[in-house]
C-alpha positions, 0 to 999 in steps of 0.5 A: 061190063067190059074187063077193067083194069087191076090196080096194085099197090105193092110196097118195096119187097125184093121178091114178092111171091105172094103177088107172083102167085096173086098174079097167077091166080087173077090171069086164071080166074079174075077177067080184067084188062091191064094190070097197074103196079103202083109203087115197087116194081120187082124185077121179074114182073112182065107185061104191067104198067108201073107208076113208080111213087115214093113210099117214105110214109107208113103203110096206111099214108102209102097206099093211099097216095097210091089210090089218088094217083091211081084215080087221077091217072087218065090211062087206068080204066074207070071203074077199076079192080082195086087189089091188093098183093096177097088176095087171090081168086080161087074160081073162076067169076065171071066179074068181080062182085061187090062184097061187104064185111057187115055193119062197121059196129061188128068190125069194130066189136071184133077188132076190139076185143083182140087189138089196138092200135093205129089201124082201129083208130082209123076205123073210128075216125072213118065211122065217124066221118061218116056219121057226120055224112049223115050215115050213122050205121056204115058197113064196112069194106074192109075185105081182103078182095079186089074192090070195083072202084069208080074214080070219082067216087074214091076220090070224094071219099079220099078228099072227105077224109084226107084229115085221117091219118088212117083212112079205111078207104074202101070202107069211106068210097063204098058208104058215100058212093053207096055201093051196097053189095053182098056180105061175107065173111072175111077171107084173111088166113092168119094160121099156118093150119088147116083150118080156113073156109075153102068154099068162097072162090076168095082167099088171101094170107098173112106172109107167115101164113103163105110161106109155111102155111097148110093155105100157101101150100093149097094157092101155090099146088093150084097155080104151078105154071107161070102167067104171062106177067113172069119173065121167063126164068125169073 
């Protein structure tokens, strides 16, 4: 398969160095062709392709307008690498693979257990779409890893769901385009200690966690050298 194109939905954020570094870490190890920023361009991005959109919504509503224009957008390779700003690739793939958290139950048990709010409803709300798609036992998507989207899939799923006010959509494209993968745990560091798994080639962080973390401090110590998406100086 030929590289296919990265897109990034970034919210507005003056200097952003969790995608500075994503950028770094994917230039390095992610084979892909052009970069897309959709939404927030910060200043010393370089050498991407940015749609501009208005994020006047909640995070949830934003990024997934970002995912239609995205899928809409003749010039983005299909299938693309959906990413979001703070997931970085560790080691070098040779593609990005298709991976999965498990059955939604365990996601939903274990978010259960220690929240509530908009972002577990959403989470039913999408198991139950699905349910009446007639997948009764969904896995879930919900990794912090770049995602291979084909467009046609995404947008079925975007128009199953488009009642949801919290759509989990890589969980809704993977289960209705059945994309199958391989399971993982997920790779979110939340802690600023030094426990986290450091054998998957996948990591991503909370901003606490990067900026002041032991697991900021190993993504910025291994890529020290600006990639070709910094002006220079910036």
């Amino acid at each position: 398969m030929s590289a296919l194109d990265l897109v990034v939905p970034v919210r507005e954020k003056a200097v952003n160095q969790e995608l500075r570094y994503a950028l770094r870490s994917w230039a390095a190890h992610l084979p892909h062709r052009r970069v897309w920023i959709i939404g927030y361009k910060p200043t010393w991005l370089a050498g991407v392709r940015h749609v501009p959109t208005r994020q006047t919504r909640t995070k949830y509503a934003n990024t997934t307008a970002a995912m239609w224009l995205a899928c809409e957008h003749p010039e983005i390779s299909d299938p693309f690498l959906y990413a979001n700003d703070d997931m970085f690739v560790m080691e070098p793939v040779d593609e990005m693979p298709v991976l999965h958290r498990g059955p939604v139950r365990d996601v939903e048990a274990y978010y259960s257990a220690r929240a509530s709010g908009q972002y577990l409803r959403g989470m039913r709300e999408t198991r139950d779409l699905l349910a009446r798609h007639g997948h009764r036992h969904p896995l879930s998507y919900e990794l912090h890893v770049p995602l291979p989207v084909s467009k046609a899939g995404m947008l079925r799923a975007l128009d199953a769901g488009r009642d949801l006010t919290v759509l989990h959509k890589r969980t809704a494209f993977g289960v209705l385009d059945e994309i199958g993968g391989e399971r993982i745990a997920d790779v979110k560091v939340l802690h600023r200690g030094p426990r986290f798994d450091r054998s998957t080639p996948f990591l991503s962080t909370m901003p606490d966690a990067f900026a002041n973390g032991e697991v900021g401090r190993v993504i910025r110590g291994q890529f020290t050298r600006p990639c070709s998406h910094e002006l220079r100086g910036r």
